[in-house]
C-alpha positions in Angstrom: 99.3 101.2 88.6 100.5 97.9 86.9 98.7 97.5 83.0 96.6 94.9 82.5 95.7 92.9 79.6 96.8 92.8 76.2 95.8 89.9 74.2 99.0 89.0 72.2 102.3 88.3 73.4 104.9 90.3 71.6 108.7 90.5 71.1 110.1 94.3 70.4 113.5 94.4 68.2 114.7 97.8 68.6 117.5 98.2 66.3 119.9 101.3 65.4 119.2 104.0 63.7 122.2 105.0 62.9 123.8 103.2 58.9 127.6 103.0 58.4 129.3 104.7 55.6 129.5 101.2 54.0 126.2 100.3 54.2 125.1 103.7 53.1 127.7 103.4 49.3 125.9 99.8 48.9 121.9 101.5 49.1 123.0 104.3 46.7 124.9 101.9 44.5 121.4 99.5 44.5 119.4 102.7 43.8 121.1 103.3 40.5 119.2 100.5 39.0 115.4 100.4 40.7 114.3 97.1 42.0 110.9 96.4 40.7 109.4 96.8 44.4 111.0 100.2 43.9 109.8 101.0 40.4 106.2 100.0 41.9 106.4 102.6 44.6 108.0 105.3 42.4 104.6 104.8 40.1 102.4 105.0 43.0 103.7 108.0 44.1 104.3 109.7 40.8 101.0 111.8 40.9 102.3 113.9 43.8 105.9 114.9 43.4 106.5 116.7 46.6 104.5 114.1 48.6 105.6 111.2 46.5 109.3 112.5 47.2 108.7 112.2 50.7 106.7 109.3 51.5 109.4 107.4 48.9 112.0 108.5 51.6 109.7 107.0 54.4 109.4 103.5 52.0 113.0 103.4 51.5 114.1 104.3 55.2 111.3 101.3 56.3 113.0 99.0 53.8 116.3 99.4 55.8 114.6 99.5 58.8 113.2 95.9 58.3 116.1 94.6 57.3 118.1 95.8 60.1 115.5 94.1 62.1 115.7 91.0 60.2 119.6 90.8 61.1 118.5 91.6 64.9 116.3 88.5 64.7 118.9 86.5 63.1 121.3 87.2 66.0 118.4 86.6 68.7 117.1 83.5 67.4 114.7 82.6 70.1 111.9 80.1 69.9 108.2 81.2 70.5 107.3 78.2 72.5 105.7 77.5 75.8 106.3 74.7 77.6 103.9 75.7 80.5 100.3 73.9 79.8 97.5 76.0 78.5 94.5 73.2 79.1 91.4 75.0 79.7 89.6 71.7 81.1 91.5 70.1 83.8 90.8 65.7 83.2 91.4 63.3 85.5 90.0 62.2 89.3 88.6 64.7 91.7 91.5 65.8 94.7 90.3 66.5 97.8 92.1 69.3 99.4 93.1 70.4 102.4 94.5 73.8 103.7 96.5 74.6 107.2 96.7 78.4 107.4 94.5 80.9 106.2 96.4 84.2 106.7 97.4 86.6 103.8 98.8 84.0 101.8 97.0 81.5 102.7 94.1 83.3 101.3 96.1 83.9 97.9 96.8 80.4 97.6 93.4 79.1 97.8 92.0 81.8 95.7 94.2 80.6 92.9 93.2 77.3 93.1 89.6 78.6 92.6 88.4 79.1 96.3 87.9 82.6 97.0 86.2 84.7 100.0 83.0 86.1 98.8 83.9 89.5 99.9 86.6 89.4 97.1 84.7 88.3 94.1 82.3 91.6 95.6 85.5 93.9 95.3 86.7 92.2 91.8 82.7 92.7 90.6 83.0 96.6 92.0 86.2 97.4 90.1 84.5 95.4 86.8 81.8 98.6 87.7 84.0 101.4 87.8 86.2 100.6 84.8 85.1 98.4 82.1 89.0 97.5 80.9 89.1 95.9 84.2 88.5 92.6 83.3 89.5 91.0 86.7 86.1 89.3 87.3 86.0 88.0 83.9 89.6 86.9 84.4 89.0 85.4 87.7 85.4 83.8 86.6 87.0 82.1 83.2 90.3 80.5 85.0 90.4 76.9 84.5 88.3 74.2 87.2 91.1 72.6 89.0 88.3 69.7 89.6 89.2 70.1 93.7 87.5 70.1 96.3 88.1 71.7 99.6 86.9 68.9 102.4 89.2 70.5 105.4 90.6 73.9 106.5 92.9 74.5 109.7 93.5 78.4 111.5 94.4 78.2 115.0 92.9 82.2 115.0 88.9 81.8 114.8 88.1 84.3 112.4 90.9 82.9 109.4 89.5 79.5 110.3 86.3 80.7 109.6 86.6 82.6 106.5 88.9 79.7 105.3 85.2 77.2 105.7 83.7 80.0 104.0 86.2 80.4 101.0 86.4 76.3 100.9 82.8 76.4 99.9 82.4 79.3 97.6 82.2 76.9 94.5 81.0 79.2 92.1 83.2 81.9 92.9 80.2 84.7 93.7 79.9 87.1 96.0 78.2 87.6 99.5 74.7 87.0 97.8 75.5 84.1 95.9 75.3 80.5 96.2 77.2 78.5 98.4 78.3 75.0 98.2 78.8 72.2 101.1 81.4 74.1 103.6 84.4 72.1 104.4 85.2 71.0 108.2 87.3 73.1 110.1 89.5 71.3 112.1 91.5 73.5 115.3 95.1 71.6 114.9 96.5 70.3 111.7 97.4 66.7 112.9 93.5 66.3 113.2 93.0 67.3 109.9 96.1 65.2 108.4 94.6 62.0 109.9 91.2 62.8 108.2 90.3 60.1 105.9 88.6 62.5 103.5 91.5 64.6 102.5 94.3 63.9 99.5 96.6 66.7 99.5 96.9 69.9 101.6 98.3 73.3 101.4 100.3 74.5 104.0 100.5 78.0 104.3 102.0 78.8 108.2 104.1 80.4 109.4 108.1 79.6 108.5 109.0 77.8 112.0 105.9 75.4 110.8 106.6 74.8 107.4 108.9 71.1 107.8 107.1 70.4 110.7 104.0 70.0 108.7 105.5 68.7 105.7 106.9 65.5 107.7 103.5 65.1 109.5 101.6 65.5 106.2 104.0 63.2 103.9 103.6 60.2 107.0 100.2 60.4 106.5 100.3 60.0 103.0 99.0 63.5 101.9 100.7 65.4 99.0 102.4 68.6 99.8 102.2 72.0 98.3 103.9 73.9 101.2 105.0 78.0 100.9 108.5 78.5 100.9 110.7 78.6 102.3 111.0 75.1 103.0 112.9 74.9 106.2 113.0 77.1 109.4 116.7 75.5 110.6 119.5 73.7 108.8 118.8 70.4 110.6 114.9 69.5 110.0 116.2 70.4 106.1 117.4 67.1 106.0 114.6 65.6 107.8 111.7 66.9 105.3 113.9 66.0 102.3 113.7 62.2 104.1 110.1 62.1 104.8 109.3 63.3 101.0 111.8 60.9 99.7 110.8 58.0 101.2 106.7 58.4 101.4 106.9 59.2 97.8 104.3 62.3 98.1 104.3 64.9 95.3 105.7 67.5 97.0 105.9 70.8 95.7 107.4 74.3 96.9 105.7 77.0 96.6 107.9 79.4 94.3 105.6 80.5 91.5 107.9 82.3 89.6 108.7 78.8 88.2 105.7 79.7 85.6 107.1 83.2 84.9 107.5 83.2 80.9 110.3 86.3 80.9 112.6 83.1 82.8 111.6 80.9 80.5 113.2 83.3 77.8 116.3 84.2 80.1 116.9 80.5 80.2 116.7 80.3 76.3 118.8 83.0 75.6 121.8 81.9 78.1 121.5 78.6 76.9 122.0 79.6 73.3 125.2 81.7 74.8 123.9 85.4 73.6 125.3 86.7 76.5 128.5 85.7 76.5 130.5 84.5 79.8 128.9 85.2 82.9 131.0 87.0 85.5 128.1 88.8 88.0 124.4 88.6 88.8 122.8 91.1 91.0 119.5 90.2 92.6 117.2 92.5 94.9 114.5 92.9 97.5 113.8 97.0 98.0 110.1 97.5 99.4 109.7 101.2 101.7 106.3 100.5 103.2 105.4 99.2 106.6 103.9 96.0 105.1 106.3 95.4 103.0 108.6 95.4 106.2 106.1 92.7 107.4 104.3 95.7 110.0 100.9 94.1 109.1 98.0 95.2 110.4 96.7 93.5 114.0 92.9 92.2 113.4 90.5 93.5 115.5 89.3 90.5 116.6 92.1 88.7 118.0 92.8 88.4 121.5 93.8 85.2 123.6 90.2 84.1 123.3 90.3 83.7 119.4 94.2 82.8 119.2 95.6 79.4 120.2 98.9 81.1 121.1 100.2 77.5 122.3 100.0 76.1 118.9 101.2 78.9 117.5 104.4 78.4 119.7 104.5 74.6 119.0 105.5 71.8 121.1 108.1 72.9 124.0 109.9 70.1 122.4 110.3 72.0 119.7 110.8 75.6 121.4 113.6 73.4 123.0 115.2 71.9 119.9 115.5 75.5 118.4 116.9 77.1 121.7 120.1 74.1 121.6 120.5 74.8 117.7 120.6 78.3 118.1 123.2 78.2 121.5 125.5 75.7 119.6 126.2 78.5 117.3 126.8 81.6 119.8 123.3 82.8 118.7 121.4 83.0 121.8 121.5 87.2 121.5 119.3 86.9 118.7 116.5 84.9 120.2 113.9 85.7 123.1 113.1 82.9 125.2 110.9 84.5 127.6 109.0 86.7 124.7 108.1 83.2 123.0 106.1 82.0 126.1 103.8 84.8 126.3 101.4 85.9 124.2 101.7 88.3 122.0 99.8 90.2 118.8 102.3 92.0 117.6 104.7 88.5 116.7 101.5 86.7 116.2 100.7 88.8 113.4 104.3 90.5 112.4 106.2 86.7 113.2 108.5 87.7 110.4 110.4 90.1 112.5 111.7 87.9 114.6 114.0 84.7 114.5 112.2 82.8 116.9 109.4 82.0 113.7 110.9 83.6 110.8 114.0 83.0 108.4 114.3 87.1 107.6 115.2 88.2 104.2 116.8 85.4 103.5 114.4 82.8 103.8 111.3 85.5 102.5 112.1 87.2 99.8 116.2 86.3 98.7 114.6 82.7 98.0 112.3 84.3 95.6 115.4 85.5 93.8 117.7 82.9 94.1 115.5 80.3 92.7 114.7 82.4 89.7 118.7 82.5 88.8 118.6 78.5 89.9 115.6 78.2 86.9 117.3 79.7 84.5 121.3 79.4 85.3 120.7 75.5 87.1 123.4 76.7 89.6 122.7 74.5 92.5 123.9 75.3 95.8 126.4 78.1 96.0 130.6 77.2 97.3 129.9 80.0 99.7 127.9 82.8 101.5 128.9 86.2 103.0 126.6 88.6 104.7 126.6 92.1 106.6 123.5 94.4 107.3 121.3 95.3 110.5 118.4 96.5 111.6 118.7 100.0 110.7 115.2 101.8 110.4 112.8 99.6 111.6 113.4 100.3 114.9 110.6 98.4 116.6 112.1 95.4 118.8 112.5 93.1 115.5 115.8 91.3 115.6 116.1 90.6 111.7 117.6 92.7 109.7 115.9 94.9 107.5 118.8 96.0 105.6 120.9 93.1 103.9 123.6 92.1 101.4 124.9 88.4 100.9 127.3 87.7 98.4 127.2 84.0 96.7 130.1 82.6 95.3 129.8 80.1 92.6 133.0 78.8 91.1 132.4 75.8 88.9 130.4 79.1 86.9 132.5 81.4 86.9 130.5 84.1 88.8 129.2 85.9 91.8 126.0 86.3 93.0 125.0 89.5 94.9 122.1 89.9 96.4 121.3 93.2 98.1 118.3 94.3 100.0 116.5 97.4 102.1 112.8 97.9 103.1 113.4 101.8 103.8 113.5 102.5 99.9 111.9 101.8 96.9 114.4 102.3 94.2 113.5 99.7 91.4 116.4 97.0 90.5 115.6 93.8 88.9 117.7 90.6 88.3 120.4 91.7 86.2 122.7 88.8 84.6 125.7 90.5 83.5 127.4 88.5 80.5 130.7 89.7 78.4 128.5 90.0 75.5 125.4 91.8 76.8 124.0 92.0 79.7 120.3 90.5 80.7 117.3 92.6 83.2 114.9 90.1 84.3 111.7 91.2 86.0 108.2 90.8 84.5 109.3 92.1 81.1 113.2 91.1 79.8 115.9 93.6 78.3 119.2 92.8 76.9 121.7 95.2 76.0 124.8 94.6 74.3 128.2 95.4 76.3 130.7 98.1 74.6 133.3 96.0 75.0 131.7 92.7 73.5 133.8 89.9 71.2 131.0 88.6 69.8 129.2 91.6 68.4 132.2 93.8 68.1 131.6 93.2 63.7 127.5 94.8 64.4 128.7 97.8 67.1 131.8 99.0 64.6 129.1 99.1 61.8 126.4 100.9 63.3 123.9 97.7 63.3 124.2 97.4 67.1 124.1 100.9 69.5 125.2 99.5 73.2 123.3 101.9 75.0 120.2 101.2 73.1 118.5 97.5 74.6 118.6 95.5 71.6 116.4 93.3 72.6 113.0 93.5 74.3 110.9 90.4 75.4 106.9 91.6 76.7 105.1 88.6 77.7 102.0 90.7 78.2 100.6 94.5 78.7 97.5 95.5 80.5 95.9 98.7 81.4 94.5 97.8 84.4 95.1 96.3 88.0 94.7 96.5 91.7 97.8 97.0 93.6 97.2 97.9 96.7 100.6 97.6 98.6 104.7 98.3 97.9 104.4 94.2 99.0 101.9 93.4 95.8 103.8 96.1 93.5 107.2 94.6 93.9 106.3 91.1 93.4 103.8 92.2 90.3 107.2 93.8 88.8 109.3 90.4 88.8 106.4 88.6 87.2 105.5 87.0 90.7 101.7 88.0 90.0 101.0 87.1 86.5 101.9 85.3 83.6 101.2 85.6 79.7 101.0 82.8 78.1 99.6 82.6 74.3 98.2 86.6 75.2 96.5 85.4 77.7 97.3 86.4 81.6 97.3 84.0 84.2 97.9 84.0 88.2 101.5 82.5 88.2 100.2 80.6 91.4 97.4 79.4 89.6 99.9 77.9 87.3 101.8 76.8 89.7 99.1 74.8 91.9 97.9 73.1 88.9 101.3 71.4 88.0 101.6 70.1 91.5 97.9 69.1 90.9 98.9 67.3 87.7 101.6 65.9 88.8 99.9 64.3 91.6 96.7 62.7 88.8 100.2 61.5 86.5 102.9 60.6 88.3 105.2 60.0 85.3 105.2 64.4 85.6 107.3 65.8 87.6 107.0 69.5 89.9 109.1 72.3 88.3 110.2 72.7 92.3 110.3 69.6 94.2 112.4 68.5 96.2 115.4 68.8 95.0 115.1 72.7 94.3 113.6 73.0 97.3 116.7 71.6 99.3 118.8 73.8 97.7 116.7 76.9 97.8 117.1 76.4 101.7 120.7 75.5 102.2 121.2 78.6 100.1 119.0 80.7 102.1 120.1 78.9 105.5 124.1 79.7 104.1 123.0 83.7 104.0 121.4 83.6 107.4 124.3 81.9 108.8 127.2 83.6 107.2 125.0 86.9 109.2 124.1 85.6 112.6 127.9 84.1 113.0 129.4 87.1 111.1 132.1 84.9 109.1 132.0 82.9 105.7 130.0 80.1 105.2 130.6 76.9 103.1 129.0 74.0 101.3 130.9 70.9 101.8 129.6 69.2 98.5 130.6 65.5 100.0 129.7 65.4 102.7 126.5 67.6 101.8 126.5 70.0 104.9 127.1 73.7 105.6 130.9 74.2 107.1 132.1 77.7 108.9 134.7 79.6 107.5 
């Protein structure tokens, strides 16, 4: 179980026990002549000898205590500021809102914008029941009006559409009993709902080989963008969404929401004020052993051929065709099944991120999530180059991307690689660790530094005792709680890197929450600008694109920096 709520933020010093000789001959040579804040404990305690005696020990060993921790603080200097918005009354015009795709995340997204299916607000009310420290309900019931509206909804399977009309008009955010407000229009293909008059901004939640597709078609018709990552299925329609964003002018934002974490916020703080020393290594993960977090999710009973436009779900054969010449200009033809993307089929309907012919594989899914957290905080840009091995080696059920992987990122003008390693067949816990000369850096949804042995900069605070290496020095808790609902190795491994929640001012908040209302802002004040737009978005997928390449083609891949495109080895 992940805790819940804790209603301050707090930072945690945890210093050395240990005193050098030195220190130790300067408190016995300040003891010879009490202080007065001495001389008033001596006198407190001087009706209980034995007692006094003690508890004098446990004053004087606090009063070194504190001060050690003083010197800690002086060292780790950070600031206790937020930058991320805490408005609890969103101003501005109403934006009408718009959502293609109503799957799992689809469903997340439009819950944290306020929109959620009654049937969750009953399950959220249940565990409120059961456990009165589940504050979930209350949580959910006091987050902030974005002042939307939800006027269309697109699903090209029946039952998502519906439940998406559904969601769109639960305003008040009750249950199955409560009262419902005017349901948006469901529309059965997204170009219908992009020309509707009626609509500002949409959320585009499909699957990967979608994502561009409808970002182009939504930016032409003059609709903002808040599309899931990652933002392109192939190198080439990378460039073509960048285009269309550019030159419509939309606010586009992508849909990383570990842009509101507060633990990167801190990372970022600390490098910047250069507590860690040089940077030689970071080492990012993905480790998930569960069939849904191998993307084995489950088939809904109600679909069928009836229910599913498996056409649309395809796309254009235009499209099917444009992949198929991409894909056979690089030797990759093994890894794609023509004939398999013509019929219908539950299994990559529902599990599409097994196979290339819709997905971008650990790459595009869940390395994206890491890389643009070491982007935030580092500002690396696109990596100098990209080299990948792995294989399909548990899930042994027709998927042709790999569910084992490790890509190693090369950043020169920094000084340091970048490794990212993955497996879904095991579950042993590894956050971001940002390995420094001076100390190295764990970033999840908490943040741990610990000083390195063999530091310059601290070598003066290890020799005297202040500083114990193997003890983390510094501890950074944006929030506690005591309860929450995780119901899946998927939910637990992104509630660990802070992908989940938020603390800001003691206060926990849906990171996507946070995220959809800056993209909302920024589209009611255009002088703001999205924490990922397009700029972070293109280099979250020539990064991810540079991983999947350097594995399909099995060599080195590089970014040609003038002439901004990815090069072979």
């Amino acid at each position: 179980m992940i805790p819940e709520d804790k209603n301050t933020s707090e930072e945690e010093f945890i210093p050395n026990d240990n005193t050098s000789p030195e220190k130790k001959d300067s408190v016995e040579k300040q003891e010879q002549t009490p202080s007065k804040g001495r001389r008033d404990a001596l006198k407190a305690l001087a009706g209980v000898p034995i007692v006094g005696a003690m508890a004098y020990g446990l004053f004087k060993k606090k009063g070194l205590e504190d001060d050690k921790k003083k010197q800690i603080r002086d060292i780790f200097n950070t600031s206790g500021e937020n930058p991320i918005a805490t408005a609890t009354q969103v101003d501005g015009p109403q934006i009408r809102v718009g959502i293609i795709g109503f799957g799992i995340r689809g469903k997340q997204l439009l819950r944290a914008a306020g929109f959620a299916l009654p049937e969750h607000i009953d399950k959220l009310k249940e565990g409120a029941k059961k456990d009165s420290r589940d504050t979930r309900y209350k949580d959910y019931l006091e987050q902030d009006n974005l002042n939307i509206v939800i006027t269309g909804v697109c699903d090209i399977f029946d039952t998502y559409g519906e439940e998406a009309v559904l969601a769109g008009a639960n305003i008040n955010r009750e249950g199955t009993n409560g009262k419902m407000g005017t349901p948006p229009k469901r529309y059965l293909n997204y170009k219908e709902l992009l020309a509707a008059d009626d609509i500002d901004a949409v959320i585009i939640a499909s699957p990967d080989h979608w994502h561009s597709t409808m970002t182009i078609d939504a930016a032409k018709a003059g609709k903002h963008v808040y599309v899931e990552k990652p933002l392109s299925w192939t190198v080439p329609e990378t460039y073509d969404v960048v285009t269309a964003v550019k030159e419509t002018g939309i606010v586009f934002q992508l849909g990383h929401q570990g842009r509101q974490v507060d633990s990167h916020r801190k990372a970022k703080e600390i490098i910047d004020n250069g507590l860690l020393g040089s940077i030689s290594l970071i080492e990012v993960c993905t480790n998930r052993n569960d069939p849904n977090g191998a993307w084995v999710y489950p088939i809904h009973e109600k679909a069928n051929p009836k229910t599913i436009d498996w056409k649309q779900f395809e796309g254009p054969q235009n499209r099917i065709d444009e992949y198929m010449s991409y894909m056979g200009k690089n030797g990759l033809m093994k890894y794609v099944g023509p004939e398999d993307r013509v019929q219908f089929s539950l299994e990559r309907f529902f599990r599409w991120r097994c196979w290339w012919d819709y997905s971008t594989g650990l790459s595009g899914d869940l390395l994206t999530h890491e890389y643009d957290a070491v982007n935030q905080i580092l500002g690396t840009g696109i990596p100098h180059s990209a080299a990948s091995s792995g294989g399909v080696y548990f899930f042994k059920d027709g998927r042709t991307v790999p569910d084992v992987l490790q890509t190693v990122f090369e950043f020169p003008d920094f000084n340091f690689s970048m490794l990212y390693s993955a497996t879904l067949a095991s579950n042993r816990p590894r956050g971001k660790v940002i390995m420094g000369h001076d100390a190295c850096m764990e970033v999840a949804d908490t943040l741990t530094v610990k000083v390195d042995p063999g530091s310059t900069r601290y070598k003066d605070k290890i020799e005297s005792g202040l500083i114990k290496p193997d003890v983390p020095l510094y501890t950074y808790v944006p929030g506690n709680s005591s309860v929450d609902a995780i119901t899946s190795a998927t939910e637990l491994y992104f509630a660990q890197r802070g992908l989940l929640y938020s603390y800001i001012g003691g206060k926990r908040y849906d990171t996507t929450f946070l995220h959809i209302r800056e993209w909302l802002e920024c589209i009611r004040d255009r002088n703001k600008k999205p924490s990922c737009g397009i700029k972070e978005a293109f280099e979250e997928a020539i990064t991810a694109h540079m991983g999947t390449r350097a594995y399909l083609e099995g060599r080195t891949m590089y970014w040609d920096k003038d002439n901004q495109e990815i090069v072979r080895g």
